[in-house]
N, C-alpha and C positions, 0 to 999 in steps of 0.2 A: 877602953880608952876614949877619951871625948876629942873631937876633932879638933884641930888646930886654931884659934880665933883665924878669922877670914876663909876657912876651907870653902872654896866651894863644890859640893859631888860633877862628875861630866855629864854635860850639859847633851840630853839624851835630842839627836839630831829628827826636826821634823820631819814628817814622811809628809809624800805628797800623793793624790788619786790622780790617775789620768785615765779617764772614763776608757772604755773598752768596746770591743762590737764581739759577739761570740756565737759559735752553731753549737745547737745541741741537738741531740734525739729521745723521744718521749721512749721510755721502756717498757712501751705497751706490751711485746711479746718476750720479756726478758726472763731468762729460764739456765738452769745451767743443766745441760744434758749431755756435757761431752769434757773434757780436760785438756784444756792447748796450754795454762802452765800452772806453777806450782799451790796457786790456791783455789782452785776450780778442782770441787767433787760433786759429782752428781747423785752422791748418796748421802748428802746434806740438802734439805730441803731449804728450797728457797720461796719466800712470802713477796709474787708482785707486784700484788698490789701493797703492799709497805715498798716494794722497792719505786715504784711509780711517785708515793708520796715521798717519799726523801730526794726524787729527784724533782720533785714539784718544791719543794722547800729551796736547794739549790737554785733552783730556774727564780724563782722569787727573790733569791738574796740579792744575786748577780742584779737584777731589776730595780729593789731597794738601794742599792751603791750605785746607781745610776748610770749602770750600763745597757747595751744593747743587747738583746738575744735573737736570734732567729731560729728559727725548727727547722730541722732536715725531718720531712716523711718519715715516718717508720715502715719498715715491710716486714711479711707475715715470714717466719720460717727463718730469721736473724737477731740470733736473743741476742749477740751485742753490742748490735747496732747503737746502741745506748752508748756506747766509747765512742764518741763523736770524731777526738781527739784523734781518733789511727787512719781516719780516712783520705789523709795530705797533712798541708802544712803551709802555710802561707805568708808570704814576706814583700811588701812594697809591691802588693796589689796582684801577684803572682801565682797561681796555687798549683803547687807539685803531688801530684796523686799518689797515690801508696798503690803497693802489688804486696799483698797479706802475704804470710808467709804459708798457715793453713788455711785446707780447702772449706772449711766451716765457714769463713769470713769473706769469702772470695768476692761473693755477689754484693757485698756491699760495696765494694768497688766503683761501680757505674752509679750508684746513687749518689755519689760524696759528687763523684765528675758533672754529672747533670746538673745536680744544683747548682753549683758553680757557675758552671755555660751557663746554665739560664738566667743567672743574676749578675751577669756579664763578667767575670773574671776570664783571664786567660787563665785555661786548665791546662797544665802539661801532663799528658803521661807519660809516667813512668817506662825506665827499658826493662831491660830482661833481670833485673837486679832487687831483692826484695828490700820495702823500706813500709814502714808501718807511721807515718807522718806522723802527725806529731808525739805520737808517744816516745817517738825515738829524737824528735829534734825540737829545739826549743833557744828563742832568740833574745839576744841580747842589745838592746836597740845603743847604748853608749859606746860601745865598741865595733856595733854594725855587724854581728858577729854570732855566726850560727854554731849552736854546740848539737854533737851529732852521736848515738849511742850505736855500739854493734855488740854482736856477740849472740845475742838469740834469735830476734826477728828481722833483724835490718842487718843487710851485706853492707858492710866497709865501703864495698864498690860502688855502691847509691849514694855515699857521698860527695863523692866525685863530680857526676853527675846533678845532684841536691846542688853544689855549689857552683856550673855553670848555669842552670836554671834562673835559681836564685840571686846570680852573681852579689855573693858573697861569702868571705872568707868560713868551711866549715871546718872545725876542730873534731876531730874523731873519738870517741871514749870508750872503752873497751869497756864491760858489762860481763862479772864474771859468778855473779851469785843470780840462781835461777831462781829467785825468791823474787828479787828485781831485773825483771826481766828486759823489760822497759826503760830507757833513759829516764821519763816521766815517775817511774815510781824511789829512785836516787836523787835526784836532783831537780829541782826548779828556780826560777830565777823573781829575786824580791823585788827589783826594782832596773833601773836602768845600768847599772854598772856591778849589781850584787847577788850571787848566785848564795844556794841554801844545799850543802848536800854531805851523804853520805857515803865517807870515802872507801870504808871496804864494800860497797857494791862495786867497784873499781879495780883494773887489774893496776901492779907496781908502777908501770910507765905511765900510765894515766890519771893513778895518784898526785905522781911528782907534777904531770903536765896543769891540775887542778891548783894546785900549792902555788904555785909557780905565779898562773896566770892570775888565780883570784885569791892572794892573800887576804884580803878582809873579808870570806866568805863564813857564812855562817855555818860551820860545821854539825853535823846533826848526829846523834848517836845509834844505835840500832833499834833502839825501844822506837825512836821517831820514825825510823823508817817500817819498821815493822806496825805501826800503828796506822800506815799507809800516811802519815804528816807531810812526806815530799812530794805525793801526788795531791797538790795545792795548787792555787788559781790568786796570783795577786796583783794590785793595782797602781803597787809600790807605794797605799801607804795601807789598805786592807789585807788581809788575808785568810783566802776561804780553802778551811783544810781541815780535815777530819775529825770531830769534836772527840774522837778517843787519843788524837796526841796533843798528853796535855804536857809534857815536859816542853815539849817544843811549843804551844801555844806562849808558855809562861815565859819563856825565853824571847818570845818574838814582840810580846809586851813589853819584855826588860826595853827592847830595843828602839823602842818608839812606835811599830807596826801596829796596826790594831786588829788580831785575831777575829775570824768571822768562823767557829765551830761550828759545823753542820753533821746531821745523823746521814750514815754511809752503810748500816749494819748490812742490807742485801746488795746492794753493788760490790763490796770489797769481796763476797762469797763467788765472783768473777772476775777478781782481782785488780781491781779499779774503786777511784774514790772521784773526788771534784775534777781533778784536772782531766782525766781519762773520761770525761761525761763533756769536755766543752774543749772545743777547737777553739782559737783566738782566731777574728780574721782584719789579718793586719794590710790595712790598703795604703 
C-alpha cells in the first residue's frame, strides 16, 4: 500500500558525541590459563599477539572520535589486566576502587589505586565488601544516577557504600545468568537518559525495576548479548561494540546512533569486549 499524500516516516532523532577521557591496558601479557567464569577455557588457545592488535584498533577508534586515552602500565603475571574497566569506577572526579572477587585478579588492585593517586584523583578504598568497578556499575549522567549489578562478583553491600562515596543515588540489579556475569556484559548506557539492555540477564524484581525506570530503553535480545553487543563504549551519538552483533548494530543505525564495529575475536575468549578493555574517567 502507498503512503498516504503528506505522510511523513518519524523523524529519526539526532544523536550528539560528547568527547570522552578513558584508561586502558595494553594486553602485553594476556593469556587465558585459568577459568573465573563462563567463557574462559584454557584448552582454547589464544593468539596475543592478534589480541594486542584488536586492542590497538580499539585504542585507535576511541582516538579517531576524538577522545582521550591514557595507558595504565601493564604488569608481567596479570593476563587481565587488559579489563581496565574492573579496576574502580569513577564519577564527578572520585574513583572508588574494586576488591576482585578472585585471587587471580587481586594484584591488580594497587595498580588501578596508584595511578590514580598519582594523577591526582581522590582514590577511595574499598571495605571489606567485593565490587568489581566498573564492570558492575555504570552511570547515567541525566538522571545523576548510578546503576549497580550483583550476584556474581560485586556484593549488594558495596553498594551501599559505592553510593556514599560517590554520593549518588545507586539502583541495584540482580544478575542471574552466569553467562553475564558482569552488569557491563547486559547492559550499558547510549546516551544521557538511555540505557540498552538485556533483560533476562536479569532476575523478576529487577526486570520490573528496568521497565519501570527506563521505558524507552532499547531492549536487546540474546543473540546481542551473547555476541558480547552490550559490552559496548558509547558517546551518545557513536557506538563502539563488537563487529559480530550485527542485529544490534543494524538496529542501533535504525536509531539514528552510528555503530563503530570493532574485531574482539581474542578478548571475548576472556570474556570481555570494548567496554571491559576501557574504564571512562569521569571528572
Amino acid at each position: 500500500m502507498s503512503p498516504a499524500v503528506g505522510y511523513q516516516p518519524a523523524a529519526v532523532p539526532a544523536r550528539v558525541a560528547t568527547p570522552r577521557t578513558y584508561l586502558m591496558c595494553r594486553p602485553t601479557y594476556f593469556t587465558v590459563t585459568y577459568a573465573i567464569n563462563a567463557w574462559m577455557d584454557p584448552a582454547i588457545g589464544v593468539d596475543t599477539e592478534l589480541a594486542i592488535a584488536q586492542w590497538d584498533q580499539l585504542r585507535r577508534t576511541y582516538e579517531l572520535l576524538g577522545h582521550t586515552v591514557h595507558l595504565l602500565p601493564e604488569r608481567p603475571g596479570l593476563p587481565d589486566m587488559v579489563f581496565a574497566a574492573n579496576g574502580g569506577f569513577s564519577v564527578g572526579g572520585v574513583f572508588y576502587g574494586a576488591r576482585f572477587t578472585f585471587p587471580q585478579r587481586a594484584d591488580e588492585r594497587p595498580a588501578h589505586l596508584d595511578w590514580y593517586e598519582r594523577h591526582g584523583w581522590p582514590a577511595v578504598r574499598p571495605g571489606t565488601f567485593t565490587n568489581e568497578g566498573e564492570g558492575d556499575f555504570t552511570y547515567l549522567p541525566g538522571p545523576d544516577l548510578v546503576l549497580a549489578g550483583y550476584g556474581f562478583r560485586t556484593d549488594r553491600r558495596a553498594h551501599t557504600e559505592a553510593a556514599a562515596v560517590l554520593g549518588r543515588e545507586v539502583v541495584s540489579l540482580e544478575l542471574v545468568d552466569p553467562r553475564f556475569y558482569h552488569l557491563d556484559t547486559a547492559l550499558f548506557v547510549l546516551d544521557d537518559e538511555t540505557i540498552c539492555y538485556y533483560p533476562a540477564a536479569f532476575g523478576a524484581q529487577s526486570q520490573d525495576l528496568l521497565a519501570r525506570r527506563f521505558p524507552n530503553a532499547l531492549v536487546a535480545t540474546e543473540a546481542d548479548a551473547l555476541a558480547f553487543g552490550l559490552n559496548a563504549v558509547s558517546d551518545g551519538r557513536h557506538v563502539v561494540l563488537s563487529a559480530s552483533a550485527i542485529d544490534l548494530i543494524d538496529r542501533l543505525a535504525g536509531l539514528g546512533y552510528q555503530p563503530v564495529p570493532v574485531a574482539d575475536s581474542e578478548l571475548r575468549k576472556a570474556g570481555g569486549s570494548a567496554k571491559c578493555c576501557t574504564a571512562e574517567l569521569r571528572r
